[in-house]
C-alpha positions in Angstrom: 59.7 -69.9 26.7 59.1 -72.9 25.0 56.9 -75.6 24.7 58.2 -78.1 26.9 59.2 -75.7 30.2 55.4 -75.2 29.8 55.0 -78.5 29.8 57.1 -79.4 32.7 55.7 -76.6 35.0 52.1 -78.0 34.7 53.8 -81.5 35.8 55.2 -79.8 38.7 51.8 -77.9 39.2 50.0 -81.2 39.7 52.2 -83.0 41.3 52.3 -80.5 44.1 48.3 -80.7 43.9 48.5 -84.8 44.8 51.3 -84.0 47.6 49.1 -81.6 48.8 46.2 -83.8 48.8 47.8 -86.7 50.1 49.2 -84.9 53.1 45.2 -83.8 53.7 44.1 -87.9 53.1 46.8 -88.3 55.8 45.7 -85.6 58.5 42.1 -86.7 57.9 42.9 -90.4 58.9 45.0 -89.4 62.1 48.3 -89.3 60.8 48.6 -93.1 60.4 52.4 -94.3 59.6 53.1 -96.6 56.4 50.2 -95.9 54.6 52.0 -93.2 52.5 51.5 -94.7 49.1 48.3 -95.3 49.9 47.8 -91.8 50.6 49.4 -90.6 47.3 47.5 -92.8 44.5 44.3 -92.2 46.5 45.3 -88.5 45.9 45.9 -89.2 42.3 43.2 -90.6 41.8 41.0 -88.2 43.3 43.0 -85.3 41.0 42.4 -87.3 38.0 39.1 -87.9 37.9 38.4 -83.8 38.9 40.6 -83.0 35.8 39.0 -85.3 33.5 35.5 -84.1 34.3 34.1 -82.0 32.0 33.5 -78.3 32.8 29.9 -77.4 34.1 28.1 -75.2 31.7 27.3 -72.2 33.6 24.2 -71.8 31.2 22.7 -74.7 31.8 19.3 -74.9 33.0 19.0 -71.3 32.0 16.0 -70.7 30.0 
């Protein structure tokens, strides 16, 4: 395989992560009509900023 299947799976990946999370923000808010893209950078956002965190150190606060 090379590099750049790789690299076009994992954009796939996450882009059925937002879709998936979009169609969520849109149950949650009663199904609402025209307030797709809304939906969709809201989901983007909220998958960006859970990738870009940093990984909790499961040591921490262990002595």
């Amino acid at each position: 395989m090379t590099e750049g299947a790789g690299n076009a799976s994992d954009g796939r990946d996450r882009e059925g992560t937002i879709r998936n999370r979009a169609y969520a923000i849109w149950q949650e808010e009663g199904q609402p009509e025209g307030q797709d893209a809304d939906h969709w950078h809201r989901a983007e956002s909220e998958i960006g900023s859970h990738e870009a965190a940093p990984a909790e150190d499961p040591t921490a606060g262990v002595d």
